[in-house]
C-alpha positions as CSV (number, residue, x, y, z in Angstrom):
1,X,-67.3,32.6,41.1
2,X,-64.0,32.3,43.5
3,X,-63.1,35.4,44.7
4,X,-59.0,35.8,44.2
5,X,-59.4,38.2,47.6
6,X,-60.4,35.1,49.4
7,X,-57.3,34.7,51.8
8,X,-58.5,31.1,52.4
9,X,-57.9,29.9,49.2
10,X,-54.6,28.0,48.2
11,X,-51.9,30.0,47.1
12,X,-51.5,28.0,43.8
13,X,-55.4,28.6,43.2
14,X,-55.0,32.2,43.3
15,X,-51.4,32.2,41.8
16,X,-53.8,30.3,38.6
17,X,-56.0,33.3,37.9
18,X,-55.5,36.2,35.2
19,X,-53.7,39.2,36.9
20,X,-56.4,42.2,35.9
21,X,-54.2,44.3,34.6
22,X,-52.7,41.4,32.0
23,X,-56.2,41.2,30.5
24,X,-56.4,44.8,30.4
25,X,-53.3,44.6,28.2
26,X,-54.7,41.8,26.5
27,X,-58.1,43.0,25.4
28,X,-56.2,46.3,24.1
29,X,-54.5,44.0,21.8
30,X,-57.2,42.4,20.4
31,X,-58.8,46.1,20.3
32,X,-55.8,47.4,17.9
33,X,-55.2,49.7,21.0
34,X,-51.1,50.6,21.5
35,X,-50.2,48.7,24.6
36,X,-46.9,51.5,25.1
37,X,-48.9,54.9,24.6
38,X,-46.2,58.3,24.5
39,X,-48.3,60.6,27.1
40,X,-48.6,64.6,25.3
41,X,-49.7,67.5,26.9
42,X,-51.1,69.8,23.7
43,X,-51.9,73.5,24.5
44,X,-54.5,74.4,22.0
45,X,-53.5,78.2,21.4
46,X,-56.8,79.1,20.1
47,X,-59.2,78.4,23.5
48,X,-55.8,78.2,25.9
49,X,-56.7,74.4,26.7
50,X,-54.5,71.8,27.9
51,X,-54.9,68.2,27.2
52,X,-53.2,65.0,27.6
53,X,-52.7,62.6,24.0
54,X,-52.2,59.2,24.4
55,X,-49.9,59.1,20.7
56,X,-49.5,55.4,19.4
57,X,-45.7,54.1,20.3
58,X,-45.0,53.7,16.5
59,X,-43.0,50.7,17.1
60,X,-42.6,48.3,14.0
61,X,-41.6,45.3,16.3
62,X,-44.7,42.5,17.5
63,X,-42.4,41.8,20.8
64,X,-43.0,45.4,21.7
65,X,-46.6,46.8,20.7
66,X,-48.0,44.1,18.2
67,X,-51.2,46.4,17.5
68,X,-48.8,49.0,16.3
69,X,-46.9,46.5,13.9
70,X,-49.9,45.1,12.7
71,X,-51.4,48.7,11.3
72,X,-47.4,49.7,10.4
73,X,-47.5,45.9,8.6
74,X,-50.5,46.9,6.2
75,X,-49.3,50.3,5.7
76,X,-46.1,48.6,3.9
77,X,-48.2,46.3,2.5
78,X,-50.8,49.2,1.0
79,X,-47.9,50.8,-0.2
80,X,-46.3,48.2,-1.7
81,X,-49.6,46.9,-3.7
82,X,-50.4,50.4,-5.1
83,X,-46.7,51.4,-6.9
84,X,-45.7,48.1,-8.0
85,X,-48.3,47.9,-10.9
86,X,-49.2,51.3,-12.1
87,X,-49.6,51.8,-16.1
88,X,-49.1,55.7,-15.4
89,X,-46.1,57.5,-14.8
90,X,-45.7,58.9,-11.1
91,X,-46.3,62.8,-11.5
92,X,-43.6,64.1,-9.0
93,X,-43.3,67.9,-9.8
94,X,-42.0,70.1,-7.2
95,X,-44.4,73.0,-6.7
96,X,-43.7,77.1,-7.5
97,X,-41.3,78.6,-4.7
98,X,-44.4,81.2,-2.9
99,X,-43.4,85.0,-2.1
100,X,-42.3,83.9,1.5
101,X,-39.6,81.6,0.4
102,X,-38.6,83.4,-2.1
103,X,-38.1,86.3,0.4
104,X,-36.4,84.0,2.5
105,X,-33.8,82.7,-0.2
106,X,-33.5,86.4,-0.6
107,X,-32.4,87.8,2.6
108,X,-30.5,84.8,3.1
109,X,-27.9,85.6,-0.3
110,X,-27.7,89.1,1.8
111,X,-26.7,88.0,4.7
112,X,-24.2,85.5,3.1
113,X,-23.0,88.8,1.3
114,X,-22.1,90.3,4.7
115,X,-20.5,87.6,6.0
116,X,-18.5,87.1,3.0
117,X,-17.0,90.9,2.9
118,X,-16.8,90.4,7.2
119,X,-14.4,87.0,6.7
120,X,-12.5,89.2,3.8
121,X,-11.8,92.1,6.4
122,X,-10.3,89.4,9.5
123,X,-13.9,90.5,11.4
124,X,-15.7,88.5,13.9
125,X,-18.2,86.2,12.1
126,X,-20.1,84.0,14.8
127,X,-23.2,87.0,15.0
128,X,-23.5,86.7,11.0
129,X,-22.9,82.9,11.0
130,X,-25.6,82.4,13.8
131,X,-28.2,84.6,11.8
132,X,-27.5,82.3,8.8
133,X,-28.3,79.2,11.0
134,X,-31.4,80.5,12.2
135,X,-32.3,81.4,8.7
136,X,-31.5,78.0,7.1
137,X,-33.8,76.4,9.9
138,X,-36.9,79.2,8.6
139,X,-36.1,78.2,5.2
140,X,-36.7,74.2,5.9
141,X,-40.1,75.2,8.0
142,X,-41.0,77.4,5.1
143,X,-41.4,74.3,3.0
144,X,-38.1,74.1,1.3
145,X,-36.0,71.0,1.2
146,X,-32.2,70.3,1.1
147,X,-29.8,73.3,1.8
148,X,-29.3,76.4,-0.2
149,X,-25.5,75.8,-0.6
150,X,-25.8,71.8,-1.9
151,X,-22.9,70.0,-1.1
152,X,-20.5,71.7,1.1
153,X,-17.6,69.1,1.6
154,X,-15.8,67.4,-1.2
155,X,-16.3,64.0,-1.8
156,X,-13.4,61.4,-2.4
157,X,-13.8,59.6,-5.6
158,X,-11.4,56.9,-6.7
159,X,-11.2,54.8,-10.5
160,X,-14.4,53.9,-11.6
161,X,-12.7,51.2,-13.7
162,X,-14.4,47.5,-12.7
163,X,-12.3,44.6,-11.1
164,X,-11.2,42.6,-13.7
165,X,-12.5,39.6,-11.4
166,X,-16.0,40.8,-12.3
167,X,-18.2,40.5,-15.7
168,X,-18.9,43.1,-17.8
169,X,-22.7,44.2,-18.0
170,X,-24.7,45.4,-21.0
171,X,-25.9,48.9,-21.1
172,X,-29.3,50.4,-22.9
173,X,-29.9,54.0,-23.5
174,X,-31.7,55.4,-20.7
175,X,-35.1,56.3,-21.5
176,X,-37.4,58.8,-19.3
177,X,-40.0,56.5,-17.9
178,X,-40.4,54.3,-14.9
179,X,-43.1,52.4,-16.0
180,X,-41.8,48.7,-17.7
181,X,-42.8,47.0,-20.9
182,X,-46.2,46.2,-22.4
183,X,-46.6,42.6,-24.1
184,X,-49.4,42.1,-26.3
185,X,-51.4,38.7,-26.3
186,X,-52.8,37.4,-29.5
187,X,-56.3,37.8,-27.6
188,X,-55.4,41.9,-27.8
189,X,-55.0,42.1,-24.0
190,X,-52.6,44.1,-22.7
191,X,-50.2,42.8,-20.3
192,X,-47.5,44.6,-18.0
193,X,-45.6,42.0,-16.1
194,X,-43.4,42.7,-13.0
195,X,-41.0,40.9,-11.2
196,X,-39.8,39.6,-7.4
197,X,-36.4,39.0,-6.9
198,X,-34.8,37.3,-4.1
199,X,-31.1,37.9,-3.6
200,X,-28.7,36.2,-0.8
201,X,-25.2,36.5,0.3
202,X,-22.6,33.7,-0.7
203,X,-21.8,30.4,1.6
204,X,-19.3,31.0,4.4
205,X,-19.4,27.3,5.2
206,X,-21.6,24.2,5.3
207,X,-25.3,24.8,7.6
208,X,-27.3,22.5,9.4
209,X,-30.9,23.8,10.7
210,X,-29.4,27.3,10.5
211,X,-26.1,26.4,12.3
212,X,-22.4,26.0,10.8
213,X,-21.9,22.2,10.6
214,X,-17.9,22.9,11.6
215,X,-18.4,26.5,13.7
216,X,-14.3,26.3,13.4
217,X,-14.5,26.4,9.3
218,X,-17.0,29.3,9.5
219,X,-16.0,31.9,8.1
220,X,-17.4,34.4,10.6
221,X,-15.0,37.3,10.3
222,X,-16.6,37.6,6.7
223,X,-20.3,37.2,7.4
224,X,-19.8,40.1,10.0
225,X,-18.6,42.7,7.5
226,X,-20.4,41.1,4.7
227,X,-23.5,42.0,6.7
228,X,-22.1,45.4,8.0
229,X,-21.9,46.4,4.1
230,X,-24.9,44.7,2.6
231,X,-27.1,47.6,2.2
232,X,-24.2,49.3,0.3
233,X,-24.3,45.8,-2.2
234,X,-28.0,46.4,-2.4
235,X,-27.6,50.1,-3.7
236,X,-24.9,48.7,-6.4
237,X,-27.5,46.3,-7.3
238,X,-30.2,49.0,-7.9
239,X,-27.2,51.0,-10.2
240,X,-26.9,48.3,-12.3
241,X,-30.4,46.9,-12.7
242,X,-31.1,50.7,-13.9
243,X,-28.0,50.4,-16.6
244,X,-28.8,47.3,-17.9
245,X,-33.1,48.0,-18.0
246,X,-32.4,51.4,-19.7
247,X,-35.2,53.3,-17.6
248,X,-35.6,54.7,-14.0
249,X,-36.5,51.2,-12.3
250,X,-38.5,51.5,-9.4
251,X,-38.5,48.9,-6.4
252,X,-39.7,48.0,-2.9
253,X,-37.6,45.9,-1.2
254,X,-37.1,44.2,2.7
255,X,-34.3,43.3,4.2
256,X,-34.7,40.4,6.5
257,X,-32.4,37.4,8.0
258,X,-32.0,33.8,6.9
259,X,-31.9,30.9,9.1
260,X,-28.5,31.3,9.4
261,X,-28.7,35.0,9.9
262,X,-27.3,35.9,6.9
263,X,-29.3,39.0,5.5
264,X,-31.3,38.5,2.2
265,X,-33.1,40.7,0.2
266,X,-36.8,40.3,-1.4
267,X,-37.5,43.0,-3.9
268,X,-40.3,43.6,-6.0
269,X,-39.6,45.3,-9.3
270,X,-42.4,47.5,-11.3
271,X,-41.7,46.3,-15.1
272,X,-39.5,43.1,-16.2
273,X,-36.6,41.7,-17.5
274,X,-34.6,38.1,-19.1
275,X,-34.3,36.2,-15.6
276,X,-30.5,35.6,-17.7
277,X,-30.5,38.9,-17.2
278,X,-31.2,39.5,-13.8
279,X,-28.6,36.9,-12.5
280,X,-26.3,38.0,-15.0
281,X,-26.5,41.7,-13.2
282,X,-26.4,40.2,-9.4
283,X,-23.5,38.2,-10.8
284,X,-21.1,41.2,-11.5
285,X,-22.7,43.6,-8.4
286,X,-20.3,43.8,-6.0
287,X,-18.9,46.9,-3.1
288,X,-15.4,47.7,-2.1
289,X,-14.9,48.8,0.8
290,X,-11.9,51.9,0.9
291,X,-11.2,51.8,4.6
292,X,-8.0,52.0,6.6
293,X,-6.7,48.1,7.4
294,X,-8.9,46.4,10.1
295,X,-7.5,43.0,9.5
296,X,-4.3,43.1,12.3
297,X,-5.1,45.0,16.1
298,X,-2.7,47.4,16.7
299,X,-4.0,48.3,20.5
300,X,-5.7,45.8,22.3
301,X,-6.8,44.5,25.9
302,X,-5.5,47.1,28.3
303,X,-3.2,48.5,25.9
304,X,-5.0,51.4,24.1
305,X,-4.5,54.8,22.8
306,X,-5.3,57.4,25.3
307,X,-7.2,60.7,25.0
308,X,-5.4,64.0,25.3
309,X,-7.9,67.2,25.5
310,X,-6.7,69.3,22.2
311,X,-5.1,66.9,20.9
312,X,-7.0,63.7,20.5
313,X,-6.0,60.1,20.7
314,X,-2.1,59.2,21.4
315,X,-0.8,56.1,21.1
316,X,0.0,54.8,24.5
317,X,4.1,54.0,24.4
318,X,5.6,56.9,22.2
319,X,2.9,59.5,23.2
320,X,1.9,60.2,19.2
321,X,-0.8,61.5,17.9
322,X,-2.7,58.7,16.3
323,X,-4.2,59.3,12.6
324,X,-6.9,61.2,12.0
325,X,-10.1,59.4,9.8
326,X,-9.4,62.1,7.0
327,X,-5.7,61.9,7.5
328,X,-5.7,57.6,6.9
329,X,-7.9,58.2,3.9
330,X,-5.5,60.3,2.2
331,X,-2.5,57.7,3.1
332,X,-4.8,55.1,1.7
333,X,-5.6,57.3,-1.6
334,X,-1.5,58.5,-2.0
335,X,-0.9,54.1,-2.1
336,X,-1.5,53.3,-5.7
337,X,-0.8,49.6,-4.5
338,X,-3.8,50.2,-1.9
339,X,-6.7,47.1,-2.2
340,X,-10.3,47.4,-0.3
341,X,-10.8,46.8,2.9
342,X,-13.3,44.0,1.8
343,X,-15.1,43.2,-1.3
344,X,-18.4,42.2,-0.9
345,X,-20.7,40.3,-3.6
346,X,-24.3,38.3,-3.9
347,X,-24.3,34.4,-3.8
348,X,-24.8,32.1,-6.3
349,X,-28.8,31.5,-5.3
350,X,-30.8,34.6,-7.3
351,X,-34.6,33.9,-7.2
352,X,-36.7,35.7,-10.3
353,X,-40.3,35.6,-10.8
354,X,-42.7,37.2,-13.0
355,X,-45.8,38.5,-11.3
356,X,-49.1,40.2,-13.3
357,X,-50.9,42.9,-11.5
358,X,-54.0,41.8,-9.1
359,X,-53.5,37.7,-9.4
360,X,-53.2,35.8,-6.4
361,X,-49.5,35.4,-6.9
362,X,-48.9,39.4,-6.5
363,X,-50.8,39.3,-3.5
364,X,-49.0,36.4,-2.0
365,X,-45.9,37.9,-2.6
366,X,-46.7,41.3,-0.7
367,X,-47.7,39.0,1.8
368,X,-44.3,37.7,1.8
369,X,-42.1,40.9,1.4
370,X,-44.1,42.0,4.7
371,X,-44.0,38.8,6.2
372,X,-40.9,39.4,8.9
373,X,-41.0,43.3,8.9
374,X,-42.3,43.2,12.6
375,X,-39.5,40.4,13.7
376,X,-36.5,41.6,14.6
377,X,-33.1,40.0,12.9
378,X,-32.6,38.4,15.6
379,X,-35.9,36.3,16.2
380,X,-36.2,32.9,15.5
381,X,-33.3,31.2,17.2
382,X,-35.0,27.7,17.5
383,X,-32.6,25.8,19.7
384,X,-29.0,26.1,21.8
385,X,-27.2,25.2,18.4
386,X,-28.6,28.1,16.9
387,X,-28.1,30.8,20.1
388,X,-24.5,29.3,19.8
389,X,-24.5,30.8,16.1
390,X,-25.4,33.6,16.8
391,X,-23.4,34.5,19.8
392,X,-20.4,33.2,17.7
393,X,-21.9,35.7,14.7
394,X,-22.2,38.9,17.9
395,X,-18.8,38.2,19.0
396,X,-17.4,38.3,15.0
397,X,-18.9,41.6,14.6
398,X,-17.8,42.9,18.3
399,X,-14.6,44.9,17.0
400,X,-15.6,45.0,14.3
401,X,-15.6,48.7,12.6
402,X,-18.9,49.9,11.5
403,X,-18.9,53.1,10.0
404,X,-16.2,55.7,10.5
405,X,-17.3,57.3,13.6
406,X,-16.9,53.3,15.1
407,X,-14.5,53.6,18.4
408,X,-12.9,50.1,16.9
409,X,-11.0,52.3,14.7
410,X,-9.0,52.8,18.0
411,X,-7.8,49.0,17.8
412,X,-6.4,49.7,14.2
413,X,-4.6,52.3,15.3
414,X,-6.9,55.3,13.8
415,X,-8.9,57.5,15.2
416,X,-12.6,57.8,14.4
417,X,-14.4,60.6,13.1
418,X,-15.5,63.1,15.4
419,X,-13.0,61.8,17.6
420,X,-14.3,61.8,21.5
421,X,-12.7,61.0,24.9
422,X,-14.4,57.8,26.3
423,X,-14.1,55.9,23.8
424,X,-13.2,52.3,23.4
425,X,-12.9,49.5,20.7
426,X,-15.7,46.4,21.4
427,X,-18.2,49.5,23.1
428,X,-19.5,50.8,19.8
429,X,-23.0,51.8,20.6
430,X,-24.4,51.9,17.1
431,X,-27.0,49.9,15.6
432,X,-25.1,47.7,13.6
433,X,-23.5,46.1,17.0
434,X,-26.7,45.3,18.8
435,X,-27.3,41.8,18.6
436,X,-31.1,42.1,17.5
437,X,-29.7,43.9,14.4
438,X,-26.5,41.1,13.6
439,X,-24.4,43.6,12.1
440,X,-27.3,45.2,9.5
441,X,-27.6,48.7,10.5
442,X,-29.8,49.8,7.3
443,X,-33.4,50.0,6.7
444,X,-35.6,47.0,6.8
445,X,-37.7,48.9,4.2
446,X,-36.5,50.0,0.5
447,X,-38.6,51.9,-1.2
448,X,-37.5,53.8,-4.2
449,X,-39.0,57.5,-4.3
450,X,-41.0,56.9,-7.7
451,X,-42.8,53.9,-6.4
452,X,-46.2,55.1,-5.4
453,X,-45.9,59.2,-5.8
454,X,-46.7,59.2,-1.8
455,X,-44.6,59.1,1.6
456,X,-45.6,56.3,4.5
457,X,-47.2,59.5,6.1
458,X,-49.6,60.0,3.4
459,X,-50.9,56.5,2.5
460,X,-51.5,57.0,6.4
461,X,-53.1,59.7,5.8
462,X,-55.2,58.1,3.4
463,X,-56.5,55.3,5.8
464,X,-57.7,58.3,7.9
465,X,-59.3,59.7,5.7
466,X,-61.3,56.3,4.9
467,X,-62.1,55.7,8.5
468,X,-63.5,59.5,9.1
469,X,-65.3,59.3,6.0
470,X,-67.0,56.4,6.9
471,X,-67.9,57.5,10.6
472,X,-69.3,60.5,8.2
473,X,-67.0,63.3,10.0
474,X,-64.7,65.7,7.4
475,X,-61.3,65.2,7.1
476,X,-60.4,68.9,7.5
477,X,-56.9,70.1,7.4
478,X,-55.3,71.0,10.8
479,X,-53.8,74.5,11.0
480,X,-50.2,72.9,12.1
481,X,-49.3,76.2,13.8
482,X,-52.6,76.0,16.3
483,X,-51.1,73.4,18.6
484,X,-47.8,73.4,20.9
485,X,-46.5,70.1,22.3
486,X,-44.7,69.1,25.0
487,X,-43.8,65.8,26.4
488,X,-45.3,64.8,30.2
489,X,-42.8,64.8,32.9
490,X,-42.6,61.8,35.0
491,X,-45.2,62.3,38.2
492,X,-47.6,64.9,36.1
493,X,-50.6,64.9,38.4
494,X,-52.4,65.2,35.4
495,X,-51.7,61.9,33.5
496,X,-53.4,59.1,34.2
497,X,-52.8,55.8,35.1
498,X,-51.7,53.4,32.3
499,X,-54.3,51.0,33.2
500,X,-57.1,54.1,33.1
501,X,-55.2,55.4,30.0
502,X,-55.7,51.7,28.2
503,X,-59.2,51.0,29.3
504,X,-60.5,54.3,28.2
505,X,-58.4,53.6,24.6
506,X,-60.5,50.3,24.6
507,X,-64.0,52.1,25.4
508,X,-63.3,54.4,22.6
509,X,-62.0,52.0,19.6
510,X,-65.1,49.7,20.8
511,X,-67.5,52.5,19.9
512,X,-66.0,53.5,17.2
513,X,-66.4,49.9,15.5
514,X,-70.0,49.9,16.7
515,X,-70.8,52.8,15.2
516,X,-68.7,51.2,11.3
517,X,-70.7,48.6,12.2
518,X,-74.2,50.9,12.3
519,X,-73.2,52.9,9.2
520,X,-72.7,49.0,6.8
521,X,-75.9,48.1,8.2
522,X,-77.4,51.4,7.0
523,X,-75.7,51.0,3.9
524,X,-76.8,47.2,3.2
525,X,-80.5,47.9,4.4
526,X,-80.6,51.2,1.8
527,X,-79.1,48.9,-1.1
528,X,-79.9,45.2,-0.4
529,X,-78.0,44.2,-3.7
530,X,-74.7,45.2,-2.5
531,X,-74.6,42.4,0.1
């Protein structure tokens, strides 16, 4: 064996051999060990202990922590298989409010009763506002979701009425159920199909291997804001499906790029409809977008507005105060001649296909619904003609407004939402502008919250309890009040190295597959008919 110490060797010879530490990374992979561990300290308050936690990054991306994507992968997938067949409703009741919260809800009406008489007198509120604060928090970490008071701001509506450039759509009595329809074969059996749509954005111009034939014909300026709005589009589609199907359709969907980076959308639907009907509905599904005009810069290049402490942004020759977000809604609401920002709608290409609970075509499909989940929306570029594409496509959506706290508001000559100095059009630091996300800021996961009657956390939960089970330790309920945690500080002598940190994750995943591995033998030996 060559030793790699052995100064006599070539350069290039030693330069060929695997750096240590790379196979330490390596082998963690193929273990299923996180490669980028979050170091913890947890004080057990009970015995007074500290201890260091290696907790899993989390990440959903391969590029970053593949082990982690893989297990967050099957988690979708697990998810996915057990709501998108089920023949029983989803029990969702909230349960009974217990004596604390209802204590809680009590005091808090109190207090809101002494701030209320305080405000009528002209007093000094800020104590009684920060007690209500503090008791709002106690109320969420008693168990309690949402906010006592609902909805606190008004919400701007406009006409309901449809564009007359889109068709009309039927509409069925909504029934209670989420569950679809039953069809009866003449054998008796019972069938409940489902279905897996596939819904893309409309042509902005002739492609080639992903790439614009003509970049100058592209219609780039549309692609960018069709793909800053497209999870809006998606929740229009979900409205209408839910008219049209007359019950509460449930759905899983993924959001995930074409070849030419156009975002698409794979959904699988529990129950079924006419595929006529399905295109019929992504057909007349469209958004509009009621923003301020973002079509002509009013500032650009070294000409901007310029912040004013107390006053906000002023334009830069006549020293005005440039509009306010709320203040260039209401213009645009007081102009009955006002049109949409944008209008954005599906493309002509709507995939439907019926799917029957545990075939091999259901199971191909969850396959593919998770296929790209851990690849960014960015991955993929094959060759220069397509990086080319999509720097065209990052430069499109570069000013660009995003949302209404987006500094390119300050281009158009309005400023954003919570207003701040230092800000500055083609700097917007959201999501939506990073080129890994190409202008989709949303979720790459839609699940609607009657699919499987359980959060990501608990069908985690459940592959927990599966693994303990088998290792034959109880899955007892931690007391989520006996630990504090705290994150490490950078040079704790405490933590170890990341090399010691992924070896000893390595050691300890190794023996706990040995020890799977002793418990199936067990079982097979015990009952030989099983194998």
């Amino acid at each position: 064996m060559t030793n790699p110490n052995d100064r006599a060797l070539p350069r290039t010879v030693r330069l060929a051999m695997p750096a240590a530490r790379d196979v330490v990374v390596e082998v963690a992979k193929q273990n299923g060990v996180c490669i980028r561990p979050v170091p913890l300290k947890r004080l057990d308050v009970v015995t007074g202990q500290w201890e260091i936690i290696d907790a899993p990054c989390g990440t959903t991306m391969e590029a970053q922590c593949p082990p982690c994507a893989k297990r967050n992968r099957q988690l979708r997938m697990a998810q996915c298989r057990e709501g998108w067949h089920l023949d029983e409703e989803p029990t969702i009741t909230p349960n009974e409010a217990n004596d604390e919260q209802r204590w809680l809800v009590e005091f808090r009406s109190d207090v809101q009763a002494q701030r209320d008489v305080a405000d009528r007198l002209g007093d000094d509120t800020s104590d009684l506002d920060a007690v209500i604060e503090g008791l709002d928090a106690e109320i969420n970490e008693a168990g309690m979701r949402g906010n006592v008071l609902g909805r606190t701001t008004p919400k701007r509506s406009r006409s309901t009425r449809r564009r007359q450039d889109a068709p009309d759509l039927p509409k069925r009595k909504m029934t209670p159920t989420t569950l679809g329809r039953t069809f009866e074969a003449p054998d008796g059996r019972t069938y409940r199909p489902s279905l897996f749509v596939t819904l893309t954005l409309p042509s902005y111009g002739k492609v080639r291997d992903g790439a614009p034939i003509d970049p100058d014909t592209y219609d780039y300026a549309r692609a960018a804001r069709d793909a800053l709005h497209f999870s809006k589009l998606v929740d229009r589609f979900v409205q209408n499906l839910r008219r049209v199907a007359g019950y509460d359709v449930q759905y899983f969907a993924t959001v995930e790029p074409q070849k030419r980076l156009a975002p698409h959308l794979h959904m699988a639907v529990r129950g079924t409809l006419p595929r006529a009907e399905i295109k019929q509905i992504a057909a007349a599904t469209y958004h509009q977008v009621w923003w301020p005009q973002a079509d002509e810069p009013v500032f650009e290049g070294e000409h901007l507005p310029v912040w004013e402490q107390g006053a906000g942004y002023l334009d830069p020759d006549t020293g005005e105060v440039l509009p306010t977000w709320d203040e260039a809604l209401d213009q645009l609401d007081a102009d009955e001649d006002a049109q949409p920002l944008h209008v954005i709608r599906f493309g002509d290409q709507v995939d439907v296909k019926g799917v029957l609970g545990g075939t091999q075509d259901s199971d191909q499909c969850i396959r593919y619904l998770s296929k790209y989940l851990t690849k960014s929306l960015s991955e993929g570029l094959d060759n220069q003609t397509q990086r080319d594409h999509a720097a065209r496509f990052v430069e499109a959506l570069r000013f660009e407004p995003c949302s209404p706290t987006c500094p390119n508001w300050l281009r158009y000559g309005v400023q954003p939402k919570g207003a701040k100095a230092g800000m500055a059009p083609g700097r917007c630091r959201s999501k939506a502008h990073k080129p890994e996300h190409l202008g989709y800021a949303g979720r790459r996961v839609l699940v609607s919250r009657k699919w499987s009657n359980k959060t990501l956390a608990e069908h985690k939960q459940d592959r927990r309890t599966w693994v303990l089970e088998a290792l034959g330790q109880a899955d007892e309920p931690t007391d989520p009040h006996r630990y504090v945690w705290q994150p490490v500080k950078a040079g704790d002598p405490d933590l170890a190295p990341m090399g010691v940190r992924l070896l000893r994750s390595v050691a300890e995943r190794q023996r706990w597959r040995a020890h799977l591995r002793q418990l199936e033998e067990q079982s097979l030996s015990a009952n030989p008919q099983a194998a």
